[in-house]
N, C-alpha and C positions, 0 to 999 in steps of 0.2 A: 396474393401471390402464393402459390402450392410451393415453393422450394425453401420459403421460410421460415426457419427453426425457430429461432426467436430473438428479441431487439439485445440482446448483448449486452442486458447490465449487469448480469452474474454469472457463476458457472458452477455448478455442481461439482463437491471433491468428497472423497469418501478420506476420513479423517484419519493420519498413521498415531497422531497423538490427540490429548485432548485438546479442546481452544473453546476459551469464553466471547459469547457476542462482542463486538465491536474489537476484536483482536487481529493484527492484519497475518498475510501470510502470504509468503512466495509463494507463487502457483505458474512454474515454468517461469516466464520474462517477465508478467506482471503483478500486481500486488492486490489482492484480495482481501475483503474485512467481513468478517463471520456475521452469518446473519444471526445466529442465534450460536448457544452455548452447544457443546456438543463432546463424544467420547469417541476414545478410538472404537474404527468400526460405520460409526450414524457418517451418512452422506448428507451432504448440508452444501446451502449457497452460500458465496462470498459474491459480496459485492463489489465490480470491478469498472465502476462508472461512480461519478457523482462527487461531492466533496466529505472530505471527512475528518473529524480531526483526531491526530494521532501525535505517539509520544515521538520526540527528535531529542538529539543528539543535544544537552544543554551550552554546552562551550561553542558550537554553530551557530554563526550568525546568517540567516536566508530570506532573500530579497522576495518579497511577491514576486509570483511572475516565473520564479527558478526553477529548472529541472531542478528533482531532487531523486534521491534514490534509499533502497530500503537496505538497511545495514544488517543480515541475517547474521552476522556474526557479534552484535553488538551486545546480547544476552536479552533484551529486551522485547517484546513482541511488537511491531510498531517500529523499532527505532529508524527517524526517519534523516539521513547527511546529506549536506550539499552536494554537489556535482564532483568538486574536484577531492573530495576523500573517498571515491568511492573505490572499493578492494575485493581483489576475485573473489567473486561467490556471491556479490552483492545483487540487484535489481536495480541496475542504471536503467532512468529517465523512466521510474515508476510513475510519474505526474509533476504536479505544477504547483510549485507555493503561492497559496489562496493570501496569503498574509503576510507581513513581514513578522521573522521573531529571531532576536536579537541572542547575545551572547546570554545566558542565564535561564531564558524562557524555556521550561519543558513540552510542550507542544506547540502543532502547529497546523492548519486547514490545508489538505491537500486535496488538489483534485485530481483523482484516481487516473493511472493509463493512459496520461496527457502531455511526456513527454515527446522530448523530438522523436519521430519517428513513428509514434503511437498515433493510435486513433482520439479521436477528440470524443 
């Protein structure tokens, strides 16, 4: 097919700060996880498919299966809240809890860009 750019598992961003591999990041509506380490300036892929496991919000309890979303105001890089705490500025229905993880549990398996509305 000549009009194919390419299969949409990442996206290229030129970096405003630094971010270590496996760190995720807003990028517009969805949630991106660094392919590698990098400085402001280096243009680098996020990965915006696939599953991946990042830091959540430990007093949230999230059902496999949940939209979840990414809390950019949480201080944390990663931090990942359920549906219904989500607060302007956040990334609603960033993907899908891979897993269940309970009140206390610091991560959790998400798959990337799968919430309602998103692409699977």
């Amino acid at each position: 097919m000549r009009n194919l750019v390419q299969h949409g598992k990442s996206i290229n961003i030129t970096l405003t700060a630094p971010i270590n591999s496996g760190d995720a990041l807003q990028i517009g509506d969805m949630l991106g996880v660094a392919s590698v380490d990098g400085a402001i300036g280096d243009n680098i892929a996020f990965a915006v498919k696939k599953v991946y496991r990042l830091p959540k919000t430990a007093a949230d309890v999230i059902v496999a299966g949940a939209v979840v979303n990414f809390d950019a105001s949480a201080g944390a890089a990663g931090e990942i809240t359920i549906a219904a705490t989500a607060a302007a500025g956040d990334v609603t229905n960033c993907g899908r809890a891979h897993e269940d993880a309970g009140n206390g549990v610091a991560s959790i398996a998400v798959s990337l860009n799968t919430g309602d509305g998103l692409g699977s």
